[in-house]
DOBALUM-194749 format. One record per residue (C-alpha): residue number from 1; chain; x negated, y negated, z negated. Coordinates in pm, whole numbers, padded with zeros to 5 digits. Example, Ala and Ser with C-alpha at 12.3 -4.5 7.8 and 13.67 -1.06 7.14 Angstrom:
DOBALUM-194749
i=1; ch=A; px=-01230; py=00450; pz=-00780
i=2; ch=A; px=-01367; py=00106; pz=-00714
***
This chain:
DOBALUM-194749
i=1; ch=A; px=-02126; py=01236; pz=-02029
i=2; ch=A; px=-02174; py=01281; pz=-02405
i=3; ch=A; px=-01884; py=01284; pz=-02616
i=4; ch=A; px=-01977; py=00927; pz=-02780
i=5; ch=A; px=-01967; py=00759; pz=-02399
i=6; ch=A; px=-01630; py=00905; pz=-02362
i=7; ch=A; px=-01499; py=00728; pz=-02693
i=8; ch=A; px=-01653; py=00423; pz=-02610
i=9; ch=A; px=-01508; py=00439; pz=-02254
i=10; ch=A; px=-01170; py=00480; pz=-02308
i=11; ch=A; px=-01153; py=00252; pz=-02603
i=12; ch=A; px=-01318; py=00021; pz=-02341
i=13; ch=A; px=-01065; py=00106; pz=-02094
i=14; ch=A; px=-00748; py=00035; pz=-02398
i=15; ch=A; px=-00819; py=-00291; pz=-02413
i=16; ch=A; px=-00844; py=-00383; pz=-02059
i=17; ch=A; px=-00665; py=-00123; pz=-01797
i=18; ch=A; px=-01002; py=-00075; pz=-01650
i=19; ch=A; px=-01367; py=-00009; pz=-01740
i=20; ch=A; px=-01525; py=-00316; pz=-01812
i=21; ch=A; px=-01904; py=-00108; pz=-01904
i=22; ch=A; px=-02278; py=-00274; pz=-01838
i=23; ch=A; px=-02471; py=-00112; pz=-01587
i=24; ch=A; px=-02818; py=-00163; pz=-01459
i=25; ch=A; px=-02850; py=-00447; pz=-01263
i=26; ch=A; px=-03052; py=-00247; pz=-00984
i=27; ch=A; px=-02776; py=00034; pz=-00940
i=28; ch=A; px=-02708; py=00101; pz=-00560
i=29; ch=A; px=-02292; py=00186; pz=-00610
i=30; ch=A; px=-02230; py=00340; pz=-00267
i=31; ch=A; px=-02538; py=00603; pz=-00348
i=32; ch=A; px=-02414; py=00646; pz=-00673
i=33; ch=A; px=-02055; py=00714; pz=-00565
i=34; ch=A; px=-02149; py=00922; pz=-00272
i=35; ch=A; px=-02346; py=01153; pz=-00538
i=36; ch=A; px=-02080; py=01164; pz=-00726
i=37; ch=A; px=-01821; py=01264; pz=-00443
i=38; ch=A; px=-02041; py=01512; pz=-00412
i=39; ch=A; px=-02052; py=01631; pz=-00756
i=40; ch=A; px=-01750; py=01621; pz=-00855
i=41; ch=A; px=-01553; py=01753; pz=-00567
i=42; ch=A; px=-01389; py=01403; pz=-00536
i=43; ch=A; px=-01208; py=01255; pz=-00240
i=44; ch=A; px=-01178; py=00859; pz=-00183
i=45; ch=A; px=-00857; py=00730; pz=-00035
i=46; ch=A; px=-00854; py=00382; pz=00004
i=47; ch=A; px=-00514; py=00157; pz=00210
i=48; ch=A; px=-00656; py=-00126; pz=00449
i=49; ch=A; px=-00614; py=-00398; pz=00195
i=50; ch=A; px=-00926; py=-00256; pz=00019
i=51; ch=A; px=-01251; py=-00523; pz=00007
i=52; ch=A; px=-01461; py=-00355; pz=00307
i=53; ch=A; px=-01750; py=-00232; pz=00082
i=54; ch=A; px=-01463; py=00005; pz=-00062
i=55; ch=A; px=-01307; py=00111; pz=00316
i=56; ch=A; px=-01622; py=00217; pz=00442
i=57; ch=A; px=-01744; py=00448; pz=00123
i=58; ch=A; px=-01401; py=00596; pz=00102
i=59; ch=A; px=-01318; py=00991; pz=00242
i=60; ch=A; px=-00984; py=00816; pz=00442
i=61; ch=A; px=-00829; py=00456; pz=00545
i=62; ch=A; px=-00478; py=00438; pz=00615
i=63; ch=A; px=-00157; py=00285; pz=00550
i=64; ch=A; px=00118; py=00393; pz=00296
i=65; ch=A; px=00218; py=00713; pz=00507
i=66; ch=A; px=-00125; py=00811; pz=00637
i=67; ch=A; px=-00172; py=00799; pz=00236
i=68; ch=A; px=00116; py=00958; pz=00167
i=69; ch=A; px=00030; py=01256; pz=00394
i=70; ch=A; px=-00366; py=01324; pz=00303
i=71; ch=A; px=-00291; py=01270; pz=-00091
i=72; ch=A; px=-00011; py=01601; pz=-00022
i=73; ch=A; px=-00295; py=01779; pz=00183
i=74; ch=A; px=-00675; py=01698; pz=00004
i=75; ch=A; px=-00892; py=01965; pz=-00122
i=76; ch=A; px=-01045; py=01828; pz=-00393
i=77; ch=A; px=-01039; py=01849; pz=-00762
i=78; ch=A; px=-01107; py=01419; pz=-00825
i=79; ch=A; px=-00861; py=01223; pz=-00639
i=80; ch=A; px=-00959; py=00850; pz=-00670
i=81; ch=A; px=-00689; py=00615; pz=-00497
i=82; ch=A; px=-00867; py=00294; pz=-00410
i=83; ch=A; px=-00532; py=00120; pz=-00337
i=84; ch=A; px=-00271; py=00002; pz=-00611
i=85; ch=A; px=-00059; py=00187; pz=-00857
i=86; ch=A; px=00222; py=00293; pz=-00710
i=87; ch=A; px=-00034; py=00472; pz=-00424
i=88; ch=A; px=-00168; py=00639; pz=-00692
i=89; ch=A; px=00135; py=00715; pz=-00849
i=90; ch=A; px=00257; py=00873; pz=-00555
i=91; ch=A; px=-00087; py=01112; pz=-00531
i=92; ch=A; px=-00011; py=01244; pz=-00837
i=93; ch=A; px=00358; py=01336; pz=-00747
i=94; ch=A; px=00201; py=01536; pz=-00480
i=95; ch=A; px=-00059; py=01662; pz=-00684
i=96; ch=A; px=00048; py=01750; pz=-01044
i=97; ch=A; px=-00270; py=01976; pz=-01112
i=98; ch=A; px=-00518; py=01746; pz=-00965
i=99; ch=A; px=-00678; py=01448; pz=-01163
i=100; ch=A; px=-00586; py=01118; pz=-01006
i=101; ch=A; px=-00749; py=00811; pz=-01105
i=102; ch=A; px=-00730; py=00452; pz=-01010
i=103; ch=A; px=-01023; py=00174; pz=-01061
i=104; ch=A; px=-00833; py=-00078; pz=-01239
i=105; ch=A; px=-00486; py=00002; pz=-01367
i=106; ch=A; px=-00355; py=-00353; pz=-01329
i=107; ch=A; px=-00350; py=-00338; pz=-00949
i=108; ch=A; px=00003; py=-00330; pz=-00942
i=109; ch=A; px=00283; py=-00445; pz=-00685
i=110; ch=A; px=00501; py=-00791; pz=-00626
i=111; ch=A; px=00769; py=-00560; pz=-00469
i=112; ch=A; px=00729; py=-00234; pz=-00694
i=113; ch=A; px=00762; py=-00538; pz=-00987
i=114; ch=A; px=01064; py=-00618; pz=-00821
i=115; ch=A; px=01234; py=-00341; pz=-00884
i=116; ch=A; px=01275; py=-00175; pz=-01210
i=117; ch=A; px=01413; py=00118; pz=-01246
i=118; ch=A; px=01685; py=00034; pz=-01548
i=119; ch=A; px=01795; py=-00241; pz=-01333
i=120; ch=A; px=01801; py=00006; pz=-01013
i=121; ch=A; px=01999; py=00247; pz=-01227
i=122; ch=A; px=02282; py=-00030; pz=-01322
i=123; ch=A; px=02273; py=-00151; pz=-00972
i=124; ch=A; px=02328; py=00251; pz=-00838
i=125; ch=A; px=02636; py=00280; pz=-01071
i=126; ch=A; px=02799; py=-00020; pz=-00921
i=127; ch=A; px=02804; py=00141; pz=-00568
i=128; ch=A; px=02807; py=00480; pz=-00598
i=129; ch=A; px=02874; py=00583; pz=-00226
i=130; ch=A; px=02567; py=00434; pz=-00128
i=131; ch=A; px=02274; py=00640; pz=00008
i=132; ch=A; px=01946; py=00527; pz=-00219
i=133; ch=A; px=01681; py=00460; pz=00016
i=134; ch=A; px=01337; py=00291; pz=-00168
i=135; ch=A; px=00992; py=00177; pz=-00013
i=136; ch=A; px=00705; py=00372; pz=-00134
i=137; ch=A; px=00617; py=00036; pz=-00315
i=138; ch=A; px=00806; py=00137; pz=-00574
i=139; ch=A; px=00748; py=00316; pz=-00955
i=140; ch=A; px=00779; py=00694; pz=-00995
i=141; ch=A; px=01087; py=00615; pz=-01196
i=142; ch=A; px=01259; py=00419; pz=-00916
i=143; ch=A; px=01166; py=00686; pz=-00712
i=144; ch=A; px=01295; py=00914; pz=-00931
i=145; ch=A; px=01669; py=00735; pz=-00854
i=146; ch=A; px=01609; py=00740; pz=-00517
i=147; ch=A; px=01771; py=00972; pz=-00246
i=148; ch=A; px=01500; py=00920; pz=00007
i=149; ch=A; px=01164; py=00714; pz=00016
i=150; ch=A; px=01029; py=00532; pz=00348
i=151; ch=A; px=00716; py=00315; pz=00429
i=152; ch=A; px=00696; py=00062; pz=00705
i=153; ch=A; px=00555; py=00309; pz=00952
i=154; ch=A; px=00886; py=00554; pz=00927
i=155; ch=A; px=01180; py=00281; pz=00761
i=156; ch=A; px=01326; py=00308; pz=01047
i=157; ch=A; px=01303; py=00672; pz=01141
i=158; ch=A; px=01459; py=00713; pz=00782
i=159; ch=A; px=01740; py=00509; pz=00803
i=160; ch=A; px=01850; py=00685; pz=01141
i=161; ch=A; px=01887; py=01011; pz=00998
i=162; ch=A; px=02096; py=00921; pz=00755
i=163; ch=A; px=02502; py=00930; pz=00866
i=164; ch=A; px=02624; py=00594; pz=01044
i=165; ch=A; px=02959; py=00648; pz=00760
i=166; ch=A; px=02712; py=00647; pz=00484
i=167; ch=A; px=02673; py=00285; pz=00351
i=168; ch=A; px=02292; py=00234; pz=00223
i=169; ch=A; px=02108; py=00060; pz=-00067
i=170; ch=A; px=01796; py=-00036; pz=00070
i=171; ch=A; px=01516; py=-00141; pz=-00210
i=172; ch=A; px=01314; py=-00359; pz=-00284
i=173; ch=A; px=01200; py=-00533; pz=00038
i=174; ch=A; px=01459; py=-00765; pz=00164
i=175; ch=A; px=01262; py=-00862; pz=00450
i=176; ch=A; px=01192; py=-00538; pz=00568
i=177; ch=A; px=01496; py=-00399; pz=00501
i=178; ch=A; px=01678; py=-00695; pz=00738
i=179; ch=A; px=01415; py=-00632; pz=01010
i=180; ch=A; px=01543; py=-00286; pz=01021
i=181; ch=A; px=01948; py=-00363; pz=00983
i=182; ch=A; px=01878; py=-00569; pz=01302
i=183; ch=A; px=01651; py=-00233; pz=01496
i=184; ch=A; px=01965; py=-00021; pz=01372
i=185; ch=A; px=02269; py=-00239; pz=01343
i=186; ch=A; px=02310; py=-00127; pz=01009
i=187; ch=A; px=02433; py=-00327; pz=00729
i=188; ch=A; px=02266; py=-00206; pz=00434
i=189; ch=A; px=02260; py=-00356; pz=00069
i=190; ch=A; px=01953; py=-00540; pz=00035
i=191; ch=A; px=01719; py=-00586; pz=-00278
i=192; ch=A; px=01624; py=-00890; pz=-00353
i=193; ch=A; px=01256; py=-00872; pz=-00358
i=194; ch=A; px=00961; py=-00937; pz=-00119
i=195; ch=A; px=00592; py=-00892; pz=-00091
i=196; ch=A; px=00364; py=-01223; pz=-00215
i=197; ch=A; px=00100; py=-01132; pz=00037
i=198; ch=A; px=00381; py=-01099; pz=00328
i=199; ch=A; px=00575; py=-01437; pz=00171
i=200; ch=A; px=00282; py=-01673; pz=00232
i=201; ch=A; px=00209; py=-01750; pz=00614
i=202; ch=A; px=00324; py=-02082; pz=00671
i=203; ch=A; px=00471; py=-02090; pz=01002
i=204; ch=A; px=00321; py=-02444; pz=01091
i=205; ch=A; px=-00001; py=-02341; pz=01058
i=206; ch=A; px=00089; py=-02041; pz=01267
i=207; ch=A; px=00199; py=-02244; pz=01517
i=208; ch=A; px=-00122; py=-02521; pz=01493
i=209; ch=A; px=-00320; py=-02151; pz=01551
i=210; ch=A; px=-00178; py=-02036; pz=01822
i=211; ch=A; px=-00238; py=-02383; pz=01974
i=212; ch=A; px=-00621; py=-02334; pz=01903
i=213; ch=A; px=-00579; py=-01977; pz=02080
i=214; ch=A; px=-00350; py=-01976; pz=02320
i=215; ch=A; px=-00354; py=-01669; pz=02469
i=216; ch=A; px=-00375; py=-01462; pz=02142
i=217; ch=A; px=-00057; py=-01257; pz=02116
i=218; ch=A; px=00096; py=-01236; pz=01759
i=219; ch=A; px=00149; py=-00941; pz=01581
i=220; ch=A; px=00293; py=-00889; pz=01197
i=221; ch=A; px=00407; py=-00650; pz=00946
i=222; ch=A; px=00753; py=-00646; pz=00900
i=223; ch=A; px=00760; py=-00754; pz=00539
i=224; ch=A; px=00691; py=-01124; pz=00708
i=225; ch=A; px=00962; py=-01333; pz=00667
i=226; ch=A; px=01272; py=-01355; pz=00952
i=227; ch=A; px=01109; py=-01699; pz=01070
i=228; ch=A; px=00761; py=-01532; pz=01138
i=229; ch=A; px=00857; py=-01193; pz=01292
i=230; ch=A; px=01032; py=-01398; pz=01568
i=231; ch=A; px=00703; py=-01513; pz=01673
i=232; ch=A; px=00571; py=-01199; pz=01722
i=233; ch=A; px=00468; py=-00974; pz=02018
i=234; ch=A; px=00460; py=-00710; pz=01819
i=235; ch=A; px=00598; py=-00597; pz=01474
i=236; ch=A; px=00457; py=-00261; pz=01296
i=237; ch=A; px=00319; py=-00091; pz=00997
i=238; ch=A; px=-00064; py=-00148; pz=00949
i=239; ch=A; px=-00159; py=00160; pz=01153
i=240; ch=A; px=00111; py=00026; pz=01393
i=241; ch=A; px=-00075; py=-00251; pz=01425
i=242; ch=A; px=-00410; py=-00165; pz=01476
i=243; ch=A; px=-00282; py=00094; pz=01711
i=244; ch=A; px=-00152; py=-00203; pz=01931
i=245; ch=A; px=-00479; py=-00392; pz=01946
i=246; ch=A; px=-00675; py=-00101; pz=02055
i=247; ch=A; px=-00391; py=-00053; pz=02286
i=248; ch=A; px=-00311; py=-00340; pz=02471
i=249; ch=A; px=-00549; py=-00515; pz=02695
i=250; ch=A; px=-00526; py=-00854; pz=02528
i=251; ch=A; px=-00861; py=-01001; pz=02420
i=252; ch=A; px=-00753; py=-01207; pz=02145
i=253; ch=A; px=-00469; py=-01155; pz=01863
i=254; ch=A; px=-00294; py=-01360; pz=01536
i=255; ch=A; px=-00239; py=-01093; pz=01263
i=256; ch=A; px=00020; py=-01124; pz=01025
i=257; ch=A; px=-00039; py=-00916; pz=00741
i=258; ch=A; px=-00287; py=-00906; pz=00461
i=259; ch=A; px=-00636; py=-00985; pz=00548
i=260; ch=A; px=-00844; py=-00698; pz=00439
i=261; ch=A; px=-00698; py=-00558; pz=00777
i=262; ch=A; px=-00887; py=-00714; pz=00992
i=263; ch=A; px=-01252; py=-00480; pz=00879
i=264; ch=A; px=-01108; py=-00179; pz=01039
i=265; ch=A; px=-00943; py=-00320; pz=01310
i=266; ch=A; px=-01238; py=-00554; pz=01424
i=267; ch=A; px=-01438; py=-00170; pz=01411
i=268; ch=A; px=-01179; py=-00055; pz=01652
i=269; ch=A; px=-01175; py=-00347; pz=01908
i=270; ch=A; px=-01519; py=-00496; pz=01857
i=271; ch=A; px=-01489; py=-00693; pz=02164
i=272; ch=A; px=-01162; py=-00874; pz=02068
i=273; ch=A; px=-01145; py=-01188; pz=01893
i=274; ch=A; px=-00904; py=-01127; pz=01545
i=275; ch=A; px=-00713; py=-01402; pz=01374
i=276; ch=A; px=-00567; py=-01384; pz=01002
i=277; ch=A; px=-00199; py=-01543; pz=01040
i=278; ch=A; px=-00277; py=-01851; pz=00783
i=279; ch=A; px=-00125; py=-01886; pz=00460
i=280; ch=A; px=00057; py=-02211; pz=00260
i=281; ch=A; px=-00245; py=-02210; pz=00058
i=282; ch=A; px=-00585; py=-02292; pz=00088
i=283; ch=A; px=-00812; py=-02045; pz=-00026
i=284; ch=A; px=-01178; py=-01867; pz=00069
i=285; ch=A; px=-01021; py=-01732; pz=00382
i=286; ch=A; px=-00721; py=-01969; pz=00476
i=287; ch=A; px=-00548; py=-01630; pz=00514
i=288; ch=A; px=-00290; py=-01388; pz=00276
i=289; ch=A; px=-00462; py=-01153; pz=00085
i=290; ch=A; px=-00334; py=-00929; pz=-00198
i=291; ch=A; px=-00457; py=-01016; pz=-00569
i=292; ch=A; px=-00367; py=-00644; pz=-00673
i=293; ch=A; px=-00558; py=-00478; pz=-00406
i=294; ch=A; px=-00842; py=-00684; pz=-00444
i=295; ch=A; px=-00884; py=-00592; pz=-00792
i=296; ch=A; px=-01010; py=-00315; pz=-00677
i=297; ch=A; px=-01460; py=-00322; pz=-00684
i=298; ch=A; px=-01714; py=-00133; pz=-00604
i=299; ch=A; px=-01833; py=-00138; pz=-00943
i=300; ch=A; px=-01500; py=-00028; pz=-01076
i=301; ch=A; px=-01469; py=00275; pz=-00823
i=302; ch=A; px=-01825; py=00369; pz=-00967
i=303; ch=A; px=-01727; py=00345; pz=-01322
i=304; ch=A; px=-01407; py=00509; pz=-01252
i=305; ch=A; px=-01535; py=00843; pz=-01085
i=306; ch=A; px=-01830; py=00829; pz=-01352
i=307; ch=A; px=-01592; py=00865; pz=-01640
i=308; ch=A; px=-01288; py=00957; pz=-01465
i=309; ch=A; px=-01060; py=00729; pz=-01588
i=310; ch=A; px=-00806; py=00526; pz=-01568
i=311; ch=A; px=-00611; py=00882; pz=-01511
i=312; ch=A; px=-00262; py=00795; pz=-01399
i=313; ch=A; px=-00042; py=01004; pz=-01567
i=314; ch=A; px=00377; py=01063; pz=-01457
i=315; ch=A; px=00583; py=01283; pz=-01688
i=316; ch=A; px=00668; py=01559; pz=-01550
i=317; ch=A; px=01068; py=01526; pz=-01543
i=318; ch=A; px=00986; py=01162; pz=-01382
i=319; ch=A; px=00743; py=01369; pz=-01110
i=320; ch=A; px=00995; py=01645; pz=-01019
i=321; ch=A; px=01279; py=01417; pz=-00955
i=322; ch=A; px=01067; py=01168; pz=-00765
i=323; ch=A; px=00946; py=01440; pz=-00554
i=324; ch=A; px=01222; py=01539; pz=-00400
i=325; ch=A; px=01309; py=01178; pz=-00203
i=326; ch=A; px=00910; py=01168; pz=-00147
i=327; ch=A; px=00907; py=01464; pz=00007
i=328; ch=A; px=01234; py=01444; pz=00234
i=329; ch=A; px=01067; py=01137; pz=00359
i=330; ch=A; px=00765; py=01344; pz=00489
i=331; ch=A; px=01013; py=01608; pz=00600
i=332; ch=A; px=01189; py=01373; pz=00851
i=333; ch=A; px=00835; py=01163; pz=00947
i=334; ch=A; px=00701; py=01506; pz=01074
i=335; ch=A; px=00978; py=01596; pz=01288
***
């Protein structure tokens, strides 16, 4: 790329958080991308929320720890996080002489939006004794206040290593952080803040689907709401979840979580009938899905390994002090 492109890109990129450039109508984007893996040493991690176009190009699919684990263990010079920011965020953490980039850098977060870090800080200082422990869906700085970090697959694992005389702020998932008070018997501080995607199945029209399918067995993340994890069979993390399907014998199964699921699951079990949990509102799907991940395009991904930006950048004072609860969390996960 000649020095003019590069101007015009990231000018291009200024005004809009991603790259917005024309490209010829007839471009095949998974051919293109794959050469440019290729050429540029680049790895593609994408989470499960990504469009399915994006899940099957990328290098590895996986939840927030599965994430966590290959972004601190990829060989590659290019690492482009098909996910949101705080996943790429996190990469970079992990990999302070690598190049991360992200397709669009307003994929953000309801819960990492949640949470900011001044008001984390203030919040610290008013209970002092209190063990720090933040979901990955959080900012570097947040992390950076942290003590330890957990995801949904390990929250629990976390919070069991840490001293039953130690009291605990938990941030910023309420829901998730009640779900696991009740597994532990813990009474930790809750955040108040909660996932969008998690927020929105309406537990009437639950109900009205499990009437339709009767024998489906219901299964959910445990950012749902109290109301809807009581329904379930099963409550997990998204690899927890599609872990469980392939797993149990059932034939047919309601998932509550976000959508974009449902295309690697339904590869897994492709003689099992899959339902998206509904949501309040009616949209192309009648299900949840995430407005940040789907941000996300193939066209994007293309543009952004072309020119390789957006580059997410963390200072490095931010990225030392927020490695240190990231890592303790894979510390304890891999015991």
């Amino acid at each position: 790329m000649d020095q003019m492109n590069l101007k015009e890109a990231a000018k291009n990129l200024n005004k809009k958080g991603f790259l917005d450039l024309e490209v010829p109508k007839e471009l095949d984007f998974a051919k293109e991308i794959k050469r440019l893996k290729k050429e540029k040493n680049a790895v593609i991690l994408a989470h499960y929320y990504q469009e399915p176009a994006i899940q099957d190009i990328a290098d590895f699919v996986g939840d927030s720890l599965q994430l966590s684990y290959k972004a601190a263990e990829v060989d590659a010079d290019l690492i482009v996080f098909a996910g949101v920011h705080f996943m790429a965020e996190t990469a970079k953490i992990l990999n302070p002489d690598k190049k991360v980039v992200l397709p669009d850098l307003n994929a953000g977060c309801s819960l990492s939006e949640a949470c900011e870090a001044k008001d984390l800080k203030v919040f610290k200082e008013k209970h002092p004794d209190h063990v720090v422990v933040t979901y990955v869906n959080t900012s570097a700085e947040v992390k950076a206040l942290s003590d330890i970090c957990c995801t949904s697959s390990n929250a629990k694992k976390i919070v069991d290593s840490i001293p039953l005389d130690k009291p605990i702020i938990f941030a910023p998932d309420k829901n998730l952080g009640a779900y696991i008070n009740k597994e532990t018997g813990r009474d930790m501080l809750l955040w108040d803040g909660a996932c969008i995607v998690h927020e929105a199945f309406s537990i009437d029209k639950l109900i009205d689907t499990h009437k339709s399918h009767p024998d489906a067995k219901i299964i959910a993340h445990p950012e749902s709401e109290a109301h809807i994890l009581k329904t379930a069979e099963y409550i997990g993390s998204t690899s927890g979840l599609i872990n469980y399907v392939k797993n149990n014998p059932a034939k047919e199964f309601i998932v509550a979580t976000e959508a974009g699921i449902l295309h690697e699951m339904q590869k897994e079990v492709p003689d099992k009938s899959l339902y998206p949990a509904p949501a309040f509102e009616d949209n192309t799907c009648a299900c949840s899905e995430c407005p940040y991940m789907k941000m996300n395009t193939m066209k994007k991904l293309y543009l952004c390994m072309e020119y390789e930006m957006p580059e997410i950048d963390v200072p490095e004072a931010i990225r030392k002090k927020a490695l240190i609860p990231i890592q303790r969390m894979l510390d304890i996960s891999s015991k």
